[in-house]
ZALUM-119968 format. One record per residue (C-alpha): x, z, y; chain; residue number from 1; residue in one letter. Coordinates in nm, 2 decimals, decimal comma. Example, Ala and Ser with C-alpha at 12.3 -4.5 7.8 and 13.67 -1.06 7.14 Angstrom:
! ZALUM-119968
PT       xx       zz       yy   chain   resi   resn
PT     1,23     0,78    -0,45       A      1      a
PT     1,37     0,71    -0,11       A      2      s
END
This chain:
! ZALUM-119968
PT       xx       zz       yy   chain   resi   resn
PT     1,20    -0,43     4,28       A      1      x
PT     1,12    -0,18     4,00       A      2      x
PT     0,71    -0,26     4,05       A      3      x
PT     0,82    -0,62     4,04       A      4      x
PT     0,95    -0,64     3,71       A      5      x
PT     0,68    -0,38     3,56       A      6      x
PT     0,42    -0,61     3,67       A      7      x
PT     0,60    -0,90     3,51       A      8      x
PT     0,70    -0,77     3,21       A      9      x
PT     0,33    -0,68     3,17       A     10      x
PT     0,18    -1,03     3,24       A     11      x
PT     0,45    -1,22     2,96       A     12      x
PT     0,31    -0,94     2,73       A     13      x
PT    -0,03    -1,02     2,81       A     14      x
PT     0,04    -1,44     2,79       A     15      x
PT     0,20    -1,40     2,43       A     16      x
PT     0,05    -1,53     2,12       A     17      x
PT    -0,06    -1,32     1,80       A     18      x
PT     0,18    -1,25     1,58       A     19      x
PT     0,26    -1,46     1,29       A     20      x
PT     0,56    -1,69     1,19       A     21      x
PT     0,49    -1,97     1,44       A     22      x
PT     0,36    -1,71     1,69       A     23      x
PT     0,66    -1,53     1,68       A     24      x
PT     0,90    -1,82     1,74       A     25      x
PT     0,70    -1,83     2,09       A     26      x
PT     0,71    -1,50     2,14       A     27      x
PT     1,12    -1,48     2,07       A     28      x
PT     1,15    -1,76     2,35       A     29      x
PT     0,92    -1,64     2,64       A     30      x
PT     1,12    -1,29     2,57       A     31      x
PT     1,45    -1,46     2,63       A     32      x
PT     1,33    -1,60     2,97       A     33      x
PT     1,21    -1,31     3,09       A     34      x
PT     1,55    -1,13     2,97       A     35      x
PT     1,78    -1,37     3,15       A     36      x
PT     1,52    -1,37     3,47       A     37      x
PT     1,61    -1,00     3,46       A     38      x
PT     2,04    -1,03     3,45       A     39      x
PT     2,04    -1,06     3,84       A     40      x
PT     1,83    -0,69     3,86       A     41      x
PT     2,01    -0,37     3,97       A     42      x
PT     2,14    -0,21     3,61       A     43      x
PT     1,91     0,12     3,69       A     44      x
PT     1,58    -0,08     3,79       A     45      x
PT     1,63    -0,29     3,47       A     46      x
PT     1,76    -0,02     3,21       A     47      x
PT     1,44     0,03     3,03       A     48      x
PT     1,25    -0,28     3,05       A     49      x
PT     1,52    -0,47     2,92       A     50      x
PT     1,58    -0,20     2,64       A     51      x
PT     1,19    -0,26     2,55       A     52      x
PT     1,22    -0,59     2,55       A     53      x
PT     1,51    -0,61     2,33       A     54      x
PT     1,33    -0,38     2,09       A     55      x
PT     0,99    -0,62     2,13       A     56      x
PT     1,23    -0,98     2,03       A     57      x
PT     1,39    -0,74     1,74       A     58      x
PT     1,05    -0,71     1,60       A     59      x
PT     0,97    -1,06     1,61       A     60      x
PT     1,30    -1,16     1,49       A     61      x
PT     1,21    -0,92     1,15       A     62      x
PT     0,87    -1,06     1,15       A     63      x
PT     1,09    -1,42     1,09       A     64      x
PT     1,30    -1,28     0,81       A     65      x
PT     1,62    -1,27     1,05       A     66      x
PT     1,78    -0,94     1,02       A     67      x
PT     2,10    -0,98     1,22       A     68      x
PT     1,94    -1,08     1,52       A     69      x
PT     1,69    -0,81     1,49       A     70      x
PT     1,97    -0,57     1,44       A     71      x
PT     2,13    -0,69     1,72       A     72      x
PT     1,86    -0,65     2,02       A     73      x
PT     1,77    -0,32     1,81       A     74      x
PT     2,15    -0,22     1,91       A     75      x
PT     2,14    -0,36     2,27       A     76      x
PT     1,80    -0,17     2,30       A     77      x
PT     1,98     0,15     2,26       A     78      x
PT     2,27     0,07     2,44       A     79      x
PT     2,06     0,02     2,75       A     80      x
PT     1,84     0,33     2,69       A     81      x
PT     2,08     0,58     2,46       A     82      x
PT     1,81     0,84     2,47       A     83      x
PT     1,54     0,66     2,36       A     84      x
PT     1,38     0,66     2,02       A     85      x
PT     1,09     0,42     2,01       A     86      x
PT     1,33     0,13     1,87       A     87      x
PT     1,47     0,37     1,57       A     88      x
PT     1,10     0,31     1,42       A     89      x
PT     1,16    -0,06     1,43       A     90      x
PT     1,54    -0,03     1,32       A     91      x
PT     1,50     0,16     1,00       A     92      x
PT     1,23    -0,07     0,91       A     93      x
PT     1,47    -0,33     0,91       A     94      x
PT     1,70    -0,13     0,68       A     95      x
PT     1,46    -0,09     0,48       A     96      x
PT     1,31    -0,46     0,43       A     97      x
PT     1,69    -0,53     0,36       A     98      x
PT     1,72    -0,26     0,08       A     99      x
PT     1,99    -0,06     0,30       A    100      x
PT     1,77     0,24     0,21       A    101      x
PT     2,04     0,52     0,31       A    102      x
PT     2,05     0,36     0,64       A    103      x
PT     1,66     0,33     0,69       A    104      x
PT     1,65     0,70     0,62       A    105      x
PT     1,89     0,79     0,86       A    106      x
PT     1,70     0,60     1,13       A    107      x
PT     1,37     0,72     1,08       A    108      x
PT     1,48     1,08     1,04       A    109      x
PT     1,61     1,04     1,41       A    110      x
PT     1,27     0,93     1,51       A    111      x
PT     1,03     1,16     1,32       A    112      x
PT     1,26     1,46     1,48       A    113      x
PT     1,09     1,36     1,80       A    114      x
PT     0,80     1,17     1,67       A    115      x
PT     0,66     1,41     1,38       A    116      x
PT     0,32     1,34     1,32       A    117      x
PT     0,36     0,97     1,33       A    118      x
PT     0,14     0,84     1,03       A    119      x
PT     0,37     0,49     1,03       A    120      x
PT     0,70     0,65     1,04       A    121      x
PT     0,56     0,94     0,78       A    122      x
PT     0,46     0,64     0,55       A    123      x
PT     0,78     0,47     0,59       A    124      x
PT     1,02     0,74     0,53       A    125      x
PT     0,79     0,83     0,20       A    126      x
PT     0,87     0,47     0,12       A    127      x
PT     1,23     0,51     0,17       A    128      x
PT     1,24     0,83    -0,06       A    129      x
PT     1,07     0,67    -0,29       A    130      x
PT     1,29     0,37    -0,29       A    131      x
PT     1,58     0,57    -0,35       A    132      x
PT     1,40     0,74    -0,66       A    133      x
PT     1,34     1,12    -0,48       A    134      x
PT     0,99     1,12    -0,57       A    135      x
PT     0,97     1,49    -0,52       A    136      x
PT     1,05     1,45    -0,13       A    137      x
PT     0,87     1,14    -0,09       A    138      x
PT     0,52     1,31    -0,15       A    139      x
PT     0,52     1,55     0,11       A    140      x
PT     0,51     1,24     0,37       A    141      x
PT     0,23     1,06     0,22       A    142      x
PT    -0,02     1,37     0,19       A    143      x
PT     0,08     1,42     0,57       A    144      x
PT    -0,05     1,08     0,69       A    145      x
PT    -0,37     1,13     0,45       A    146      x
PT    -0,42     1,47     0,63       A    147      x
PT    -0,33     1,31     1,02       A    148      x
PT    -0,63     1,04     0,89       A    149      x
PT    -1,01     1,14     0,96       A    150      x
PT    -1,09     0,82     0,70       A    151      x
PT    -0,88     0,82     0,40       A    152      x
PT    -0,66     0,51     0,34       A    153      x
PT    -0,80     0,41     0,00       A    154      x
PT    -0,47     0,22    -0,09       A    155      x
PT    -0,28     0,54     0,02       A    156      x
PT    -0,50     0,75    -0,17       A    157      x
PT    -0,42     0,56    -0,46       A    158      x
PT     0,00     0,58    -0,35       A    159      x
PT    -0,03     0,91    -0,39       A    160      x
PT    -0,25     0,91    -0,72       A    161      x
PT     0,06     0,75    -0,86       A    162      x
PT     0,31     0,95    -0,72       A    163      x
PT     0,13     1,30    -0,84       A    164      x
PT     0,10     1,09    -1,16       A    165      x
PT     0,49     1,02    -1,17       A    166      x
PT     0,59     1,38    -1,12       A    167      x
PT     0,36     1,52    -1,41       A    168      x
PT     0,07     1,65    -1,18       A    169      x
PT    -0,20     1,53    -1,32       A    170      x
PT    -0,50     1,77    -1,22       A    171      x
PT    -0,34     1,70    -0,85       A    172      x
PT    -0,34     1,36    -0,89       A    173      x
PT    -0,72     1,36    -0,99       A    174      x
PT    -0,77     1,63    -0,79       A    175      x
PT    -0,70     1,40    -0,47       A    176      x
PT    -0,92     1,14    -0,60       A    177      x
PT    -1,22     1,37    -0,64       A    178      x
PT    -1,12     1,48    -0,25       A    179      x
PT    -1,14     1,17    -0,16       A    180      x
PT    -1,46     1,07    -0,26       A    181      x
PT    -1,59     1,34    -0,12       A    182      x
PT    -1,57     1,17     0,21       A    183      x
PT    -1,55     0,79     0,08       A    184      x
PT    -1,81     0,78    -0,20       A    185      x
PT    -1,79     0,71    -0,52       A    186      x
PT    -1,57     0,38    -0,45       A    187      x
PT    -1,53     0,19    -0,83       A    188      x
PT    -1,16     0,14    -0,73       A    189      x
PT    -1,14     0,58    -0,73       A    190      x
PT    -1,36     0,58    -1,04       A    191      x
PT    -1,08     0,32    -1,18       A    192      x
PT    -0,79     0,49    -1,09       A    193      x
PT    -1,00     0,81    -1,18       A    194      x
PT    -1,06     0,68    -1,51       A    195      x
PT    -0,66     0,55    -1,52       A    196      x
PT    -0,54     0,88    -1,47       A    197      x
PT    -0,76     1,07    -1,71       A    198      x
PT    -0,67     0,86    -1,99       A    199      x
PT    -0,25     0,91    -1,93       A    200      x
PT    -0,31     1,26    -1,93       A    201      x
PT    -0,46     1,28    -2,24       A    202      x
PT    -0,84     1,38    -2,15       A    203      x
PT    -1,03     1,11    -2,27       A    204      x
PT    -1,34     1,30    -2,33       A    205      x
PT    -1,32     1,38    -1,96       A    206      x
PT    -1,25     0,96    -1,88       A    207      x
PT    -1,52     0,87    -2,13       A    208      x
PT    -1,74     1,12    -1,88       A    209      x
PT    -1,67     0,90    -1,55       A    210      x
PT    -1,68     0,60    -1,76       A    211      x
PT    -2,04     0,67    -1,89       A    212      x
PT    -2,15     0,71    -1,55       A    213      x
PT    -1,96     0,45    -1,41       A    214      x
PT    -2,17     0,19    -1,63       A    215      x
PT    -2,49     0,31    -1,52       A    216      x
PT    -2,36     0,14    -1,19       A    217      x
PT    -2,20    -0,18    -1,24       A    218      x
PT    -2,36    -0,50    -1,25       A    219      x
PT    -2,07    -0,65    -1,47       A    220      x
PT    -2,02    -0,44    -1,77       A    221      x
PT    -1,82    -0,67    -2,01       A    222      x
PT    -1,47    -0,52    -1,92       A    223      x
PT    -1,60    -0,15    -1,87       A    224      x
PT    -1,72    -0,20    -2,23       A    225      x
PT    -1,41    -0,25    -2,37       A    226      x
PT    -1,19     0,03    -2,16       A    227      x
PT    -1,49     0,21    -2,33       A    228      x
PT    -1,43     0,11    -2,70       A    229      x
PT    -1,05     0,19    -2,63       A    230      x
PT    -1,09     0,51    -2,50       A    231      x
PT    -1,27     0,60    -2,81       A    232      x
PT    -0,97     0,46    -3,04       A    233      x
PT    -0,73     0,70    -2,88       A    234      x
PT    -0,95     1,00    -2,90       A    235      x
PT    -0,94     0,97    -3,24       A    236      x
PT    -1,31     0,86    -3,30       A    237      x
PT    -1,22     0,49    -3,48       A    238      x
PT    -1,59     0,44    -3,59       A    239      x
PT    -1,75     0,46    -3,27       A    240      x
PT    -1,45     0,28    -3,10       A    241      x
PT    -1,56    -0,01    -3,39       A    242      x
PT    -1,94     0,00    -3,29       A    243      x
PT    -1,81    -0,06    -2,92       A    244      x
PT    -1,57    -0,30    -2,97       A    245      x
PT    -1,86    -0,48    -3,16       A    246      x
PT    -2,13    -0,41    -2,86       A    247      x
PT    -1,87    -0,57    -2,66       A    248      x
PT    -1,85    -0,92    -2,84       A    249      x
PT    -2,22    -0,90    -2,80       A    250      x
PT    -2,21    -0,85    -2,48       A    251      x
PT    -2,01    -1,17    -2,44       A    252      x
PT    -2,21    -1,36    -2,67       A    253      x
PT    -2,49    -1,31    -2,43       A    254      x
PT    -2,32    -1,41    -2,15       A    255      x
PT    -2,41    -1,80    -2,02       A    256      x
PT    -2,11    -2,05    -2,09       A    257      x
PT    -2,00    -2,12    -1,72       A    258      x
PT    -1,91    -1,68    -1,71       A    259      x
PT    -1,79    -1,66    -2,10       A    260      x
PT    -1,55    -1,95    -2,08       A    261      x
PT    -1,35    -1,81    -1,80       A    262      x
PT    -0,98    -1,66    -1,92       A    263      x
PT    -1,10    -1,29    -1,80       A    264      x
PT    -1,40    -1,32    -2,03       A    265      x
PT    -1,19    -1,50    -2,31       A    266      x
PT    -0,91    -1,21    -2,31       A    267      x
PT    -1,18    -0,96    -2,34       A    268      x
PT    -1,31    -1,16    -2,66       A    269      x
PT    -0,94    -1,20    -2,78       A    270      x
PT    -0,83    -0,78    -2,77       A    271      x
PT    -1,25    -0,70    -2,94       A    272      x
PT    -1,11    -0,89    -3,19       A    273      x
PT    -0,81    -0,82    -3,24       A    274      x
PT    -0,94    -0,43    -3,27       A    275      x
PT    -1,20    -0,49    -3,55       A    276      x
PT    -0,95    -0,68    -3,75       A    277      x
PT    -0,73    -0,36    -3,77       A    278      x
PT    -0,51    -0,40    -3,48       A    279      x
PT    -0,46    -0,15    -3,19       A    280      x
PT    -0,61    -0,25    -2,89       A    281      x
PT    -0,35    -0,24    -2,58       A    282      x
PT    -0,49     0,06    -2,30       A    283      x
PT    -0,25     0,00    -2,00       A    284      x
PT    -0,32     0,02    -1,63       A    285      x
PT    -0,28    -0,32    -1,62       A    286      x
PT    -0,64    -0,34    -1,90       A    287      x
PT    -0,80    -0,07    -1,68       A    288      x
PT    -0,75    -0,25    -1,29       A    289      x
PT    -1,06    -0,35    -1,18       A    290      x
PT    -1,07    -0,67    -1,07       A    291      x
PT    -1,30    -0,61    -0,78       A    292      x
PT    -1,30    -1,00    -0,65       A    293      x
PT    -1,47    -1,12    -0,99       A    294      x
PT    -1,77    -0,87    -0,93       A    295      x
PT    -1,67    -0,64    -1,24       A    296      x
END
């Protein structure tokens, strides 16, 4: 009886459609079947495949948006297996997609106490922390999954850029950058964020340094050029921040009307002037993101 219902449990997972809003409605139905085909089982053959089926429905029920239900096979999953831990990964993700952060914690503590070098419930419970504002204990979990990882995530590389950034440590934050690159190349959103960091801290003669080198290698420069000019207004030196500002609207004069016409391209034009007629150009992270889809 027991091979019986590992074998079918097996060919419904097999049979069931990717993920995915319409996928999971499927999914949820074909899981239901198979959990009432189950009822008339022996209550020790059926313990555990029915508590990983619960636990499978509860994830599609979160993919959907419906937290109750998913709560509720995440609950009947460990009522049918109390010893198992697989579903608390699942379960505090819930709590956390509902904002019930204190909960979510809880949860995924239980789990990493048996599951510690698991990068997804590592990530999570950094999330969580840093949901709740305790930055300090958050970091800890993301520089263990970038350590578990042969390949640096690049957008967790960056999470934790702006975490270091957060708690004041700056030459760590650059620090993991550089590391980083060391394995990923140069990558222009590092040199960005590189660039970013440098320029919060104060060392703009060290962000002018990437920068210079950093236009050597971009096709695009019109945006660069700015950052450029503004880093040189903050570091004091106001005449050769005005002679950039200046190469910059002739960079954009240059440009052919279907590129100089486009609202990037007219912003840049807009903050150029803006500086030379005496105004202090804005130098946020939101002026230095790269926009990497627009080939700057």
């Amino acid at each position: 009886m027991q091979k019986y219902w590992v074998l079918s449990c097996l060919a419904l997972l097999l049979s069931l459609p990717v993920s995915g809003h319409v996928g999971s409605h499927t999914r949820i139905q074909k899981i239901g079947m198979e959990i009432e085909a189950m009822a008339s089982a022996p209550i020790g053959e059926r313990s555990g495949l029915l508590a990983r089926l619960y636990q499978l429905r509860g994830e599609e029920f979160l993919v959907t948006g419906n937290w109750d239900r998913a709560e509720a096979d995440f609950r009947r999953a460990l009522q049918l297996q109390p010893s198992g831990t697989r579903v608390l990964l699942p379960l505090a993700r819930m709590f956390h997609g509902r904002g019930d952060e204190g909960r979510a914690l809880d949860e995924i503590s239980r789990y990493l106490r048996r599951h510690a070098d698991d990068e997804q419930a590592l990530l999570l419970r950094s999330r969580i922390l840093q949901a709740l504002g305790r930055y300090r204990e958050a970091l800890p979990d993301l520089e263990s999954v970038l350590d578990l990882q042969s390949r640096p995530d690049v957008a967790l590389v960056l999470e934790r850029a702006d975490l270091q950034a957060r708690l004041g440590q700056w030459s760590a934050a650059v620090g993991g950058i550089r590391q980083a690159e060391e394995v990923l190349g140069r990558l222009l959103v590092l040199e960005n964020k590189r660039i970013d960091l440098l320029r919060r801290q104060g060392d703009t003669e060290a962000a002018l340094v990437v920068l210079d080198r950093l236009l050597t290698q971009v096709p695009r420069k019109e945006r660069w050029l700015l950052i450029k000019a503004q880093l040189l207004e903050q570091a004091g030196r106001r005449s050769e921040a005005r002679k950039q500002y200046r190469g910059v609207l002739d960079t954009l004069d240059r440009l052919p009307p279907r590129l100089s016409r486009v609202p990037a391209m007219k912003n840049l034009r807009k903050q150029a002037r803006q500086a030379l007629l005496g105004g202090i150009a804005p130098l946020s992270s939101a002026d230095t993101a790269v926009q990497l889809t627009s080939g700057q």
